[in-house]
N, C-alpha and C positions, 0 to 999 in steps of 0.2 A: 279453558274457562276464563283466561285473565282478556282474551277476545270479544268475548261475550260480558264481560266488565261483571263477573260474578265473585272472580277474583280479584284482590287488586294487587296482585305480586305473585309470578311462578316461584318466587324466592323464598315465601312465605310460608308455599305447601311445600316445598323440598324440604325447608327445614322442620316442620309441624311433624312430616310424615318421618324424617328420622329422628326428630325426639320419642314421637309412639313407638318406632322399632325401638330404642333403648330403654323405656318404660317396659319395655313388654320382658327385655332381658339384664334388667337392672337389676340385685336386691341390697347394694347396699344402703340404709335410710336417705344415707345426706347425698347421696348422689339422688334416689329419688327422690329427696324433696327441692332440688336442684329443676327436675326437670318437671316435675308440676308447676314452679313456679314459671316457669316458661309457656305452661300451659297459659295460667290463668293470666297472663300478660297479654304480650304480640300476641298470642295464639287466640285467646277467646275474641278480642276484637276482631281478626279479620272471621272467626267465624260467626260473629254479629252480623258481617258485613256478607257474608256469604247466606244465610239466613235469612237479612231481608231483603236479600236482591233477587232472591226465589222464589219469593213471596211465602215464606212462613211468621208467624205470628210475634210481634215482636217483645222481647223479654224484658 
């Protein structure tokens, strides 16, 4: 995807996609609000960025 300029960092999904794996098998609070907060950082920008370059609706 980062070829096709939809991403802009393979570095960016590696890391997105093992914060989700550890969300997914996390329960203690402060660690998951650790990695939400990583969501709503780095993470939601690039997938702003992935969003409109796919042509969906912008937020």
């Amino acid at each position: 995807m980062e070829k096709y300029r939809a991403i802009t960092a393979t570095g960016i999904w590696i890391e997105m996609r093992d914060t989700r794996n550890r969300i997914a098998h996390e329960y203690l609070p402060d660690e998951q609000a650790k990695l939400y907060r990583a969501i709503v950082g780095p993470s939601a920008t690039e997938l702003r960025h992935v969003w409109s370059t796919i042509g969906g609706d912008s937020a």
